[in-house]
N, C-alpha and C positions, 0 to 999 in steps of 0.2 A: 565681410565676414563669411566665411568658407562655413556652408553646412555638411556635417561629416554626412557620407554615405552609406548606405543600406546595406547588409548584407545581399553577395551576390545570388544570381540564381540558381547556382548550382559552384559546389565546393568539394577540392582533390585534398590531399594532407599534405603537409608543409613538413619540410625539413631544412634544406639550405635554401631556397630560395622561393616565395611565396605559388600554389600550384605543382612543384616538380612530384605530389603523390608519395614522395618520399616515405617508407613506415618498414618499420621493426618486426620483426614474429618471431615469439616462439613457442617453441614444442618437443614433445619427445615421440620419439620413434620405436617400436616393438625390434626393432634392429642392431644387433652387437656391434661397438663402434668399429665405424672402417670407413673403406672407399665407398660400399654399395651404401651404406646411412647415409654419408655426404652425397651421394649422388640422388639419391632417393628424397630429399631435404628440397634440395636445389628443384627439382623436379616439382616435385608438389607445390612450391612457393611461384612455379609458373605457371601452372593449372589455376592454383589460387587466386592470380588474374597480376603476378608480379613483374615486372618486366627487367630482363638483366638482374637477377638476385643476386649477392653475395652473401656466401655463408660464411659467416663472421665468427661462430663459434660452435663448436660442437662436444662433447664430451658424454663418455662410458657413464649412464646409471646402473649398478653394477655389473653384470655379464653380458644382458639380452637385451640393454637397451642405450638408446640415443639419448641425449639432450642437445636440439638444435638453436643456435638464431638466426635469423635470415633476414637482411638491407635491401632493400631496394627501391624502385618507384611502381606504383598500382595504375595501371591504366583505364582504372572504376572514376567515376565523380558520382556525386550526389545529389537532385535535384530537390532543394530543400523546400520544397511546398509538397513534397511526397512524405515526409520526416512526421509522426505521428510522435506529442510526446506529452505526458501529462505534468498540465499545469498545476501547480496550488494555489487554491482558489478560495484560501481563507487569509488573513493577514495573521501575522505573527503577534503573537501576545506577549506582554510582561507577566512576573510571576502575579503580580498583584492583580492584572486583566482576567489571568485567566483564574484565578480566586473570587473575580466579582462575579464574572460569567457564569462560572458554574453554580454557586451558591443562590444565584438572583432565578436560574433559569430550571435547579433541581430543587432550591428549597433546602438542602442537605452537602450531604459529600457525596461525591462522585467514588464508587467503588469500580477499583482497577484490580485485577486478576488478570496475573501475567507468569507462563513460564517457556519451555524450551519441552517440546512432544515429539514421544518416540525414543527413539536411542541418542538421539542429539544432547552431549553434555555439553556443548558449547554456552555456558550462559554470561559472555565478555557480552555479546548485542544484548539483552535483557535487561542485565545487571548495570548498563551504563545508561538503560535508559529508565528504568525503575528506584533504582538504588539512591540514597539521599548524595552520594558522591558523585554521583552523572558522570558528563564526559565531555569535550570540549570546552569546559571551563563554565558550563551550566549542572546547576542542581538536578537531578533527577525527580520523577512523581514524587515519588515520598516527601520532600521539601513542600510540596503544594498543602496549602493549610486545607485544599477542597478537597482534596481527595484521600482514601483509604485506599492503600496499595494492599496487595495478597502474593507476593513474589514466591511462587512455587519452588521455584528452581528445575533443576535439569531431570531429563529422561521421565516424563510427566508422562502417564499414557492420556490419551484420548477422552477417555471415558473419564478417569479421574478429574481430568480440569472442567470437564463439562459439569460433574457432578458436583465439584464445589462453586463453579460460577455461580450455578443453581443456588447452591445451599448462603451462598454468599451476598445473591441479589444484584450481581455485578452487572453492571451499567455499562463494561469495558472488557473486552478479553483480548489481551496484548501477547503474542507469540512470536520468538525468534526462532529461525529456521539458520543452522550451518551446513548441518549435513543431506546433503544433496547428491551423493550416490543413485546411480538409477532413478532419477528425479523423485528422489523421498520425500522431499520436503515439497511437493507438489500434491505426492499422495496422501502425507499425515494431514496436512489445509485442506483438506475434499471432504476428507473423513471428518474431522472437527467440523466444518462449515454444515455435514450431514446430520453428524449428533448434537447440537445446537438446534439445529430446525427440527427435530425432534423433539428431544428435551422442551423449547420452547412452543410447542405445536398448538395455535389459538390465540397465543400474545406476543408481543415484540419482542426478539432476543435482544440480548446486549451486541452492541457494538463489534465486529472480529478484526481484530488490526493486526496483520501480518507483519514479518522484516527478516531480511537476512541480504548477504550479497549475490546471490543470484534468483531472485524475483523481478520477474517484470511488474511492472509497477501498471500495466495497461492490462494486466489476468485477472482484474477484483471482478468482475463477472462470472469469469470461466472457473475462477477456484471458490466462487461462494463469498465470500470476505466484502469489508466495507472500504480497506483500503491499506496498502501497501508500502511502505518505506522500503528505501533502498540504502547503501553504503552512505555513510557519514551523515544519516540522521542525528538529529540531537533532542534533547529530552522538550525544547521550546517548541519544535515541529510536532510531536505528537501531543502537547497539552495543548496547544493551539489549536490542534485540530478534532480534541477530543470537545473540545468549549462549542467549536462551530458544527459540529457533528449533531451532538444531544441538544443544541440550541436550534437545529434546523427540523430533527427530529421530532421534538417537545411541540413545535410549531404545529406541524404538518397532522398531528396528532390532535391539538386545540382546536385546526380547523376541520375534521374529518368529525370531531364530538359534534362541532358546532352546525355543521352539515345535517349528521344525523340527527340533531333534535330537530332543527328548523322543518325535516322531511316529516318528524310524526306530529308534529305540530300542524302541516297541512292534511294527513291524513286524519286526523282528528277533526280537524276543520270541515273535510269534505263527507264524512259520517255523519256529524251531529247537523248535517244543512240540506236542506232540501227548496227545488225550485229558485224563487228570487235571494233567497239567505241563501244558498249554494252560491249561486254568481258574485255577488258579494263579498261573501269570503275569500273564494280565490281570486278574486279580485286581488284581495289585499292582499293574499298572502305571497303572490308573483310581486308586486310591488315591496313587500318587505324580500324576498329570496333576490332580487334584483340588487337593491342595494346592499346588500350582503357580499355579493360577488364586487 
């Protein structure tokens, strides 16, 4: 019996025959079509690291510009133990999982407050992932018996969704991002992620779940957030991840109470003792904080 093999250590892209680098580009040019666009095309697509390009298509977007595609083989590979990519590191729920989940581990319904901030009317990523009609052939939040959706909808400013998270107690603040112009939707996530931690200043905010198609999904540090979807998310990927989120959360929180009392427990202990009942006590009480841990 043959055991299949590993991926290799390093990998080119594939077109007609496995390795040959083979890949497609395109793009447009600030250029009026002609000889000097096609040659200008061609040119860039070798600097780009292409070897032998063919310009396969080219065509006038209206006066001043190009629309190029460029064939050929890339003389790049990729050493894949350098490839940085994030895992999900919860399992995927049924709707019934993540209904027991939340309910066993809130006590309640999970309040989700979700829209689209800024000038982005884009709400197709939102509305397919909040909406009882969902998208890929799954229900949306709203369908979940745990939770209480708050779908804002579009061009929400900042300040407004914060104020009603606030007012709403939300558990969950779900934002699509389209528009991405001059990385806006890098700077509307900075600013929310700012007014939140304000808003919230002393207690834990809710949850900030990011999406749109151009998010990296490795920037939930640098932009503030708790965690990021990207292109062809579906509504089972974020209640999955909302169940293991506030369930690790809820935890982490139980033991931090349970921490802080066992500490004024000893300092109480170490007040009311004095000489041989001092030693005693803490005696015991490192032998109770031991087992504990």
């Amino acid at each position: 019996m043959n055991t299949p093999a590993g991926p290799p250590p390093a990998v080119r892209p594939y077109g007609d025959t496995t390795g040959d680098g083979m890949v497609q580009l395109s793009f447009t040019l600030p250029l009026p079509h002609g000889a000097l666009a096609e040659g200008t095309a061609l040119q860039l697509a070798r600097q780009m690291g292409m070897d032998r390009p063919l310009l396969v298509h080219a065509r006038p977007v209206g006066t001043e510009f190009t629309f190029c595609v460029v064939y050929g083989p890339v003389v790049h590979e990729v050493e894949l133990d350098t490839v940085d990519v994030v895992e999900r590191e919860y399992p995927l729920l049924s709707s019934q999982e993540v209904d027991e989940g939340l309910h066993e581990n809130l006590g309640r319904d999970c309040v989700v407050v979700g829209a689209c901030i800024g000038t982005d009317a884009h709400t197709v990523g939102i509305d397919a992932i909040l909406n009882i009609k969902g998208f890929a052939g799954q229900k949306g939040l709203e369908y979940y018996h745990s939770m209480r959706v708050v779908n804002l909808g579009a061009q929400i400013s900042v300040t407004d969704l914060v104020h009603r998270a606030v007012r709403e107690n939300a558990d969950a603040v779900l934002v699509s991002q389209a528009v991405t112009q001059r990385d806006a939707h890098l700077t509307n996530v900075r600013e929310l992620s700012a007014e939140l931690d304000a808003a919230y200043a002393g207690r834990p905010r809710p949850l900030l779940v990011v999406g749109g198609p151009r998010f990296d999904p490795a920037m939930t540090a640098d932009l503030g957030v708790d965690r990021i979807f990207g292109r062809g998310t579906t509504p089972d990927d974020v209640a999955s991840y909302l169940v293991h989120a506030l369930t690790v959360g809820r935890s982490r929180v139980r033991e931090l109470d349970l921490d802080l009392d066992l500490d004024e427990s000893v300092h109480d202990g170490e007040s009311a003792s004095t000489g041989e009942d001092a030693e005693e006590t803490a005696g015991t009480t490192v032998s109770a904080d031991r087992s504990f841990l």
